[in-house]
N, C-alpha and C positions, 0 to 999 in steps of 0.2 A: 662579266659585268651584267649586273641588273637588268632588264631592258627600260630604258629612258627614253621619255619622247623628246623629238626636236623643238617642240614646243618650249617644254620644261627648259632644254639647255638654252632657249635663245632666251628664254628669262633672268639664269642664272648669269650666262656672260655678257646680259645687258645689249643683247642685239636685235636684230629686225630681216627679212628677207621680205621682198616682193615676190616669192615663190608661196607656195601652199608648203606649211610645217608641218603636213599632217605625218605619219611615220615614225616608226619607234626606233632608236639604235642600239643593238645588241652589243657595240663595244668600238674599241678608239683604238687609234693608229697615228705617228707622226713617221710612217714609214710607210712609203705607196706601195714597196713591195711584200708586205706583208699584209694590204689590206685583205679584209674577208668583208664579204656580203654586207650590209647591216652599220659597218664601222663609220665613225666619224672621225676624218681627216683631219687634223691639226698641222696645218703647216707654220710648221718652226723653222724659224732664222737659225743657226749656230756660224761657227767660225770657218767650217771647213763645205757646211750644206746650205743649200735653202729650199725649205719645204715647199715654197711659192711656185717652184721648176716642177714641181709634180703633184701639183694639183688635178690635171687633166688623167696621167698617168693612173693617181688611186680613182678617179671614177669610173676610169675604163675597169680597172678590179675590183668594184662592187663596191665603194663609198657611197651612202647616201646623203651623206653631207660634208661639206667643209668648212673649217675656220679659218680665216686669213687676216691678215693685216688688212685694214682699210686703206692706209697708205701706201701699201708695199705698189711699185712701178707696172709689175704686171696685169694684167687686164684681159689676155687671150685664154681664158675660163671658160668651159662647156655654159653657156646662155641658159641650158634646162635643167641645171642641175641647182640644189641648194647650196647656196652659198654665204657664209654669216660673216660678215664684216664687222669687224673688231680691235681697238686699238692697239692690240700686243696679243697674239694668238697663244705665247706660251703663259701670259697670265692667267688669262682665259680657260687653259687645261687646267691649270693648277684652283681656279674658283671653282673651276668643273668637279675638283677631283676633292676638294673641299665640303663642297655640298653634298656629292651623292657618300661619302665617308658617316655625314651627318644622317643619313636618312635610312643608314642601316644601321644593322644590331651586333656585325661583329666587333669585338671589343681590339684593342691595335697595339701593338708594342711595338714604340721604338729604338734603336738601340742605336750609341753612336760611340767613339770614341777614337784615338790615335792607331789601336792595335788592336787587333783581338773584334770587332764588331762582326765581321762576315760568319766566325768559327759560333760565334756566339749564338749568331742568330738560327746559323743550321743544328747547331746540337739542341738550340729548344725547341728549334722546328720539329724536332725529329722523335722527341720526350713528346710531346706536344699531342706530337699524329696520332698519338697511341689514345691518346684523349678524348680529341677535340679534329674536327673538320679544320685544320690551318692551311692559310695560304703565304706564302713567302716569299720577298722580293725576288725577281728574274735574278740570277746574279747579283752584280751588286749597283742595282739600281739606288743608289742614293742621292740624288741632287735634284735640281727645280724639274728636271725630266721624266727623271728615273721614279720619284716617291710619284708621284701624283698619276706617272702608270700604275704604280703597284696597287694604291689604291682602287681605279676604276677597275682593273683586272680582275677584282675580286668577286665572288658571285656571292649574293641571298644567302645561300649554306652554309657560307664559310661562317666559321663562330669566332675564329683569333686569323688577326693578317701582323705578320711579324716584318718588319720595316725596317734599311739602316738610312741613317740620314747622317752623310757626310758634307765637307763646307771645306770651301781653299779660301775662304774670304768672312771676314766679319760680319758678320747679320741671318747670314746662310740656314744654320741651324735652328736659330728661332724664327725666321720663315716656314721652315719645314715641317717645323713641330706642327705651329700653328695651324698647318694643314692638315698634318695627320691626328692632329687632338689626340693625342695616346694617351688610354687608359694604365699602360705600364710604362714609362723613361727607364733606362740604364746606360748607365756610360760605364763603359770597360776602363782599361788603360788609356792615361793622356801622357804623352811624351812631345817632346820636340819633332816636329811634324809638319808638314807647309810652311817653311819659317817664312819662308816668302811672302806671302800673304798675311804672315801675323806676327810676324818681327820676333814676338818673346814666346816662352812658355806660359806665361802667366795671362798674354790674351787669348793663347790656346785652351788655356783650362776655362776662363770666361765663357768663351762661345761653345765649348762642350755641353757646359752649366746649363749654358742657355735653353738645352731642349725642354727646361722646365719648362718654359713661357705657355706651349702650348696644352700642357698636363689638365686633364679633365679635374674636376674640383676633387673628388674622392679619388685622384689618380696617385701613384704610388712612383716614386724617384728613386730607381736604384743607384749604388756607385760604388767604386774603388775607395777601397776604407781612405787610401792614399788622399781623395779629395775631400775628409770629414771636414777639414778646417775653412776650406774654401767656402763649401756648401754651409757652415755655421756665420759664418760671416755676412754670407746673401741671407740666412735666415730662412734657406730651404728646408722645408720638412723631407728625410731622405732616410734610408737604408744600406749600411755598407757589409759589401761585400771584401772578403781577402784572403789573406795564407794565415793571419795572424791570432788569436783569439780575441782580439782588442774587437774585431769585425763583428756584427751583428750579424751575418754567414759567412763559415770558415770552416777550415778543411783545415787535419790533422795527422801527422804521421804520414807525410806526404815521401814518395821512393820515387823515385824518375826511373826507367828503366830506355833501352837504347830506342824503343818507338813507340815507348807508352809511359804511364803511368798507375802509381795508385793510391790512394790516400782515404780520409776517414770523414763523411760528412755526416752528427747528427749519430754517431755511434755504427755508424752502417759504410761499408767497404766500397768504395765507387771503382770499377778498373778503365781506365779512359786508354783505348784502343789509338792513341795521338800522341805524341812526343812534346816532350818544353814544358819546364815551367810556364810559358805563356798560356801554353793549353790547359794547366791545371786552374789557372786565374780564369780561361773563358768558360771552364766547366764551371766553377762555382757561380759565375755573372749566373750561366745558364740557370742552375740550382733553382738561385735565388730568382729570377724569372716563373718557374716552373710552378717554385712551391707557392707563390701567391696567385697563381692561377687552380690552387688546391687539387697538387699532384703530391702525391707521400714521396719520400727520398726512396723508400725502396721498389715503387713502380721507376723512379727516374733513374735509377743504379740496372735497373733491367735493362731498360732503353737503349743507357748511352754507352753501354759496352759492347754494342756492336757499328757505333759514329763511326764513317769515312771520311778523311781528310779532303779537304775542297782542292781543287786541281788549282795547281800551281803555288800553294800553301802549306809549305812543310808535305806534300806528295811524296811516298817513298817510293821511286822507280827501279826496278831490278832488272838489267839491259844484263844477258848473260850473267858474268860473277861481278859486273862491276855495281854497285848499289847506288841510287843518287836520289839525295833531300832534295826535292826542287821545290822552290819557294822564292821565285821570282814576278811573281804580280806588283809586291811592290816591298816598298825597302824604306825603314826610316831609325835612327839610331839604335831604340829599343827593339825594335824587331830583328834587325842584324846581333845585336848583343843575345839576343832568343835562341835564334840560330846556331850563332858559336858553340853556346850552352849546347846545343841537343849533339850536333856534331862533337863536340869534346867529348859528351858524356857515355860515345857509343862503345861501351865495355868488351863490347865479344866479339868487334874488330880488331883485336891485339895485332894482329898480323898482315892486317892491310893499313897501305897508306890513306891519309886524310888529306884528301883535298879541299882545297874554296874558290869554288867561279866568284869572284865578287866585281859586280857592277856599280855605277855611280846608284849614290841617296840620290834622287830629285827633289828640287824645291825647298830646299833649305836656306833661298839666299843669303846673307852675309854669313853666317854661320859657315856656310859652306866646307870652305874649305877645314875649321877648325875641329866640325865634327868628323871628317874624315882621317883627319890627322890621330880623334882619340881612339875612332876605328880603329884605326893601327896599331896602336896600342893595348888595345882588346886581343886584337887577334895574336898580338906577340905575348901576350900573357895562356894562350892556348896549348895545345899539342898538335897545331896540324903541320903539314909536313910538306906541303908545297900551297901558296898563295897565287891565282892568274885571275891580276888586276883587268878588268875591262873599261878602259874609257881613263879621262884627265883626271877624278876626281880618286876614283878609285885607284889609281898611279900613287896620289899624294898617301893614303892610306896603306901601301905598299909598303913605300918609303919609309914612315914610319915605321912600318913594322919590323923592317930590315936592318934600320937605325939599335932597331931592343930588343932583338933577336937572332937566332939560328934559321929562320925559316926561310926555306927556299923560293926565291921570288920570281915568277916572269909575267910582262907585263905588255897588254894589247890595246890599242888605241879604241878597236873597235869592235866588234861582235866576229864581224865575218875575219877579220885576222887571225880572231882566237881560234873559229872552227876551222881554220887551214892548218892550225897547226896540234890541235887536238890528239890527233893520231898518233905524235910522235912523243905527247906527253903525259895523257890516261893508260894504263893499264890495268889488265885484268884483277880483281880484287877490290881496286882502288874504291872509296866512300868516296861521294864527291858532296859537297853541298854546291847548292848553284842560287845565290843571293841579289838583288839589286831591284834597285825600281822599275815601274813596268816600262819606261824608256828606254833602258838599257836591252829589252827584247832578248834576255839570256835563253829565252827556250830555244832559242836557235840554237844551241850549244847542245839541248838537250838533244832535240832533233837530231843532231852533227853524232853525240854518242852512240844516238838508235843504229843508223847510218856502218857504225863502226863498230859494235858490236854483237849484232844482232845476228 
């Protein structure tokens, strides 16, 4: 971060201290164990923390200032410390993180969508570097916490800060935007996803939409060719991206192969080091990111052939001879249908069996259980050769699959059942994919293989 005075931020969050503001802060923290010297505290409320309990904590580690609720109950605050009172302390980050966004010169891309945003962001990160000074979210900071660190995190130098902005709730994303002003939008794929929070597909693709809100005037709107009709309707000015020529960037003579790809963007041979169709739809999002940041297709063909898969995201792990797709962070229809795909498609495993850890979707309310049900259905149209259900939902999905098929079913209520019994039912050879939401905590399993074959 820039260095900011306290001055400046008691302006920006509208507050006051009967202490001396003088002193500049070198960067922000809503986490007392991670303060450095210089940082200013944000103490944030959530469901499981309250920042308020270690207020005292981050000054003892070199806060020089904090924000807090003005209402919050507690009051037993070091007396010589700066302390800025405030009606809502996580607003107050996000004005913070709004203002200093405005006051520098890197230019911001956000990127958001059901599937595909993380992969996105890191393979244009990565085209990018060769460029351009870029910074890119910690993991995947996307929500009222996560962007508005990414922002402040970023120093002077940086030229491009690449951003994803995710939403379980309607309004989310055009908040976000409007924080982060992005001079590039794209939305990858929109699928059924938090149905919980947004009942249909159709207010999912809404608030996808929505990152326009915040698009700088000369800013540029990438999308899924899939959303052309949507985005005509709103009357967005936009750029699609797809597999198809119908796309304004598209990719041709597309080959899947068992942990990669390759295909034809622009006359020029891209080889993408990542398995899935999904990955061949995030390299072009990427592409098209790239190239209106005026990078040639054959510096980005350089690039992105030597991209690494993001850990727990389609990950190829090799425990001894046993091989395992691990791509449990998270799980939503289209992403597991991804999956099967890469899994089905591994050709020069003739001779080993195909396994699937699959864990529950989360957050699909009413849908629930019917999406699962077509899960099943998916997978009994596969070649894999043993199915171990993890948890109720993914039981139902089982079921199914057992109903429309040959394939071998056994089924565990819970994470740690499965890894008790792991030993008796992985072998040597065996491909395993290991799928499900990040609730379902399948890296345990992963873990449980290491354990067992290592």
């Amino acid at each position: 971060m820039k260095s900011f005075s306290i001055t400046s931020l008691a302006k920006i969050i509208n507050t006051s201290s009967s202490k001396n503001l003088n002193g500049n802060l070198t960067g922000i923290s809503i986490d007392s164990r991670t303060v450095k010297t210089g940082d200013c505290f944000f103490a944030i409320k959530g469901e499981n923390f309250d920042g308020h309990d270690y207020v005292t904590k981050a000054f003892e580690n070199g806060a020089l200032c904090a924000v807090v609720n003005k209402n919050h109950p507690c009051n037993n605050w070091p007396s010589d410390k700066i302390i800025l009172k405030v009606d809502d302390a996580l607003q107050s980050l996000a004005d913070f993180a709004s203002q200093y966004r405005k006051q520098q010169k890197f230019k911001v891309v956000a990127i958001t969508g059901s599937v595909g945003k993380t992969t996105t962001r890191q393979i244009a990160a990565q085209v990018l570097s060769k460029h351009y000074n870029v910074f890119q979210s910690p993991a995947n900071f996307n929500n009222n916490i996560g962007l508005p660190i990414t922002l402040l995190s970023a120093d002077p130098q940086h030229e491009i800060v690449i951003a994803e902005l995710g939403s379980n709730y309607p309004g989310e994303i055009e908040y976000l935007s409007k924080i982060a002003a992005p001079d590039i939008a794209a939305v990858t794929t929109v699928t059924a996803a938090h149905l919980q929070g947004f009942k249909n597909l159709d207010n999912i693709i809404e608030e996808k939409l929505s990152i326009a809100a915040g698009l700088a005037d000369d800013g540029l709107l990438i999308v899924n060719e899939k959303l052309k009709g949507h985005c005509q309707v709103r009357n967005l000015s936009f750029t699609t991206f797809g597999q198809s020529a119908f796309a304004d960037i598209f990719a041709e003579d597309i080959v899947l192969s068992d942990f990669s790809s390759s295909f034809k963007i622009e006359g020029v041979k891209i080889d993408v080091p990542l398995p899935g169709p999904g990955n061949v739809e995030n390299t072009i999002a990427s592409w098209a990111i790239c190239k209106a940041l005026g990078v040639s297709i054959k510096d980005f063909a350089a690039a992105i052939s030597t991209v690494k898969a993001t850990s727990m995201r389609t990950e190829t792990i090799k425990i001894g001879d046993v091989t395992i797709l691990a791509d449990c962070y998270n799980a939503n229809p289209a992403s597991m249908k991804n999956a099967l795909v890469i899994l089905s498609n591994m050709k020069s495993f003739k001779n080993s069996r195909k396994l699937f850890i699959c864990g529950d979707m989360a957050e699909l309310g009413s849908e629930s259980k019917k999406l699962h049900q077509q899960l099943g259905l998916d997978i009994s149209n596969t070649d894999i050769d043993l199915l171990i259900t993890i948890g109720e939902l993914s039981a139902m999905a089982g079921q199914t699959a057992e109903e429309n098929s040959n394939i071998e079913i056994k089924s565990f209520k819970d994470v740690v059942s499965a890894c008790n019994n792991l030993e008796k039912i992985v072998k040597d050879s065996d491909i395993i994919l290991v799928k499900g939401s990040r609730s379902a905590k399948l890296e345990l399993t992963i873990e449980k293989m290491k354990q067992i074959f290592s």
